[in-house]
N, C-alpha and C positions, 0 to 999 in steps of 0.2 A: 204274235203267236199266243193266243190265249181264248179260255173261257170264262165264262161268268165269274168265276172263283180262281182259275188258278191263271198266270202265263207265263211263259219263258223268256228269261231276259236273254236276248242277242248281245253276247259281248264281242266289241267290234276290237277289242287291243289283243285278246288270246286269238281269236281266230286271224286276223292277221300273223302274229307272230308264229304261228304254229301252223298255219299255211290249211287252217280246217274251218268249217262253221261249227261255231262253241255255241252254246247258249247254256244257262243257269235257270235252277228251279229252286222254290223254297217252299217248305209246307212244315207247318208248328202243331199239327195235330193230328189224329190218327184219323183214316179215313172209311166210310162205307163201299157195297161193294160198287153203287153208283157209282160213286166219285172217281172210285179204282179205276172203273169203266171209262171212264170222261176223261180220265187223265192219260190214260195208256191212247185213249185215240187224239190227243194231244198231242205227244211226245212221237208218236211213230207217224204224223202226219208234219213232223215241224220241218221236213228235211235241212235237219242239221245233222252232222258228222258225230261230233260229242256232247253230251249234257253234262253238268256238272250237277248234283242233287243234293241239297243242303235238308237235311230233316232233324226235329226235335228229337232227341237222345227218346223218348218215349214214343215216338213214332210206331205205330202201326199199320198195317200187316209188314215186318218186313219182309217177307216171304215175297209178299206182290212184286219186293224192286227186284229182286233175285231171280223172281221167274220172266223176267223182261230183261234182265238180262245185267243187269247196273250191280256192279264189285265195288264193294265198301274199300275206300283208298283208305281213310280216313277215320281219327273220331278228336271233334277240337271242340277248345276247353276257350272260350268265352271269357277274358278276366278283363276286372274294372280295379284302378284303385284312386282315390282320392287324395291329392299330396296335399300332408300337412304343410298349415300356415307358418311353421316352424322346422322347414325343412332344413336338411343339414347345411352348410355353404360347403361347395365340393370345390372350391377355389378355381385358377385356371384352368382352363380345357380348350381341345384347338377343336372347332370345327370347323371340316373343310367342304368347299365347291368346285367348281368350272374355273374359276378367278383365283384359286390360290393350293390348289392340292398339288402341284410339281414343285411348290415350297416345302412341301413335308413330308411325300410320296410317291414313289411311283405308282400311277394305276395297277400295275402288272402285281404287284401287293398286294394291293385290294379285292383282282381278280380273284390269288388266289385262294386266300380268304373265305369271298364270296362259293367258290367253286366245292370250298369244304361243307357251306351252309346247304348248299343247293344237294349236295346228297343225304338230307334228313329231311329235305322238304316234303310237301302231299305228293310233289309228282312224280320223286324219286320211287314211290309207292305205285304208279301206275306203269307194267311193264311194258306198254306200248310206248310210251314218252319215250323217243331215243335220247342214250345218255349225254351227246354231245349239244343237244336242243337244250336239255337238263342244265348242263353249264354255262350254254349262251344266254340262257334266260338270267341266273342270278349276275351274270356279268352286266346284262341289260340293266339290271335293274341298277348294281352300280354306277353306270354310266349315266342315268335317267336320275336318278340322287343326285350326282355330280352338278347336274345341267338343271335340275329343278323343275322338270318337265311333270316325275315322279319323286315329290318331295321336298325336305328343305335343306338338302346338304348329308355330312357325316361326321358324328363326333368319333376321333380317334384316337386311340393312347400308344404313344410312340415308348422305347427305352431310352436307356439313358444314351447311346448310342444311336437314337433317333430312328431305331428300327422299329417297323410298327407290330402291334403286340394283338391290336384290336381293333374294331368300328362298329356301330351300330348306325342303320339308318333313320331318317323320321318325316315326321309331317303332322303341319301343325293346323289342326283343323280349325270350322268355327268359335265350338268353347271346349273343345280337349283335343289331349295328342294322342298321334301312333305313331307307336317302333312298329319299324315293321321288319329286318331281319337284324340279327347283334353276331358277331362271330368272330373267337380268338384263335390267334396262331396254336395249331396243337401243344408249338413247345411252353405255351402259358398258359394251358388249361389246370383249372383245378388251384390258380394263384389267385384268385378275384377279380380278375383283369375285369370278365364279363359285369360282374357285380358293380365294379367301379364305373366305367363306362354308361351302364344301365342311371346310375346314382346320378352322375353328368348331369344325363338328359333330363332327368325329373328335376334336378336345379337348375336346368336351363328354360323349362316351362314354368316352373316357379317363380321365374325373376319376370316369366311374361304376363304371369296373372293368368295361367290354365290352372285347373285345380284338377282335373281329371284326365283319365288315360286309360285308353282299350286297347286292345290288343289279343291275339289269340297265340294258342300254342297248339301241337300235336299231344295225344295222349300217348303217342309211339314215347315221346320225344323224354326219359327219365330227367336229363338235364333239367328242360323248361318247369316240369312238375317240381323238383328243388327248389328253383331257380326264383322265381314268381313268389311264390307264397312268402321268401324273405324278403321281396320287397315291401308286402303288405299287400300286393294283387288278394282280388276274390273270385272265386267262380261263377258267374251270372248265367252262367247257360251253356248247355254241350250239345253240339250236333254232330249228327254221323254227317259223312261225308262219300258219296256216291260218284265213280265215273261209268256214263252212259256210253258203251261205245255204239255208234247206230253205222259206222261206217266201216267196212269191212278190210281191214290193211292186211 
């Protein structure tokens, strides 16, 4: 599904899971009224269900996604940061898998956790998303952590009592990492728990020889905006973030 300039990627894991045809679009600059043209007979000829629409925070016209029909879920914040050669040593940390989390966890923990993450997420943002799909998804993605299918495991911060407080997910690419979601029990929010846990991981990349790490946040999201810049994250780029509905529920 494409033309000379633009095409829509088929993603075959959301459209499985979500039982629709997904596709994704991306465009980094503002466009003529040609292009507009080429692109709307793109998009309503791809028969897919939803599109998901990733555009340059200075994208123009946005009037054209609005009259087609595409509701801004979204607006995310692109950050990089570079871990010092001198990072902290953040001592022992458990992280766990498939092969060793009914040592330290029950899933059903994790779940819920996860379940709390999943209502700040982009899709929590789109009212068609039914909320129980909403929940199976981050529980999915726990699961997919777990098994390594999506990822490399979960570092987690239990108490002293061996109750668990935290986890963040990850994955460790060719030459840098992503967290891709972090979430504390509400009764230890505002303690560091996230802070610490986030610290882990960058010592846990550190000791692999990544020096780098991406990752994005929602700008809904006040937390993440805090949260990031004390790590030493920077901003590299913000996109809006567009869902297409092309199919009628």
């Amino acid at each position: 599904m494409k033309n000379e300039k633009y095409k829509i990627e088929f993603l075959g894991w959301d459209s499985n899971f979500f039982g629709l045809k997904i596709g994704k679009i991306e465009f980094n600059k503002s466009l003529g009224v040609k292009e507009l043209n080429n692109l709307k007979d793109l998009i309503f000829q791809s028969n897919l269900d939803l599109i998901y629409i990733f555009t340059d925070i200075s994208f123009k016209p946005l009037s054209f996604l609005y009259k087609i029909g595409a509701e801004l879920i979204d607006i995310q914040l692109n950050y990089k940061l570079h871990i010092p050669f001198d990072m902290e040593d953040m001592g022992n940390y458990i992280i766990v898998d498939e092969s060793n989390v009914n040592k330290y966890v029950k899933k059903e923990e994790l779940y819920k956790i996860s379940e709390q993450i999943a209502l700040t997420s982009r899709f929590s943002f789109d009212s068609r998303i039914k909320h129980e799909k909403l929940l199976e998804l981050y529980r999915l993605i726990v699961d997919n952590s777990l098994n390594k299918t999506f990822g490399d495991g979960l570092i987690i911060d239990l108490n002293d009592d061996r109750k668990l407080r935290g986890f963040i997910t990850f994955k460790t690419m060719y030459n840098y990492g992503r967290p891709f979601i972090i979430g504390v029990d509400p009764k230890y929010k505002g303690k560091g728990i996230g802070l610490k846990i986030y610290k882990q991981l960058l010592h846990y990349w550190h000791l692999k020889n990544i020096r780098e790490v991406r990752t994005v946040a929602s700008l809904k999201s006040i937390v993440a905006l805090n949260f990031h810049p004390k790590l030493g994250f920077k901003v590299v780029k913000v996109n809006n973030v567009f869902h297409l509905w092309l199919k009628k529920l």
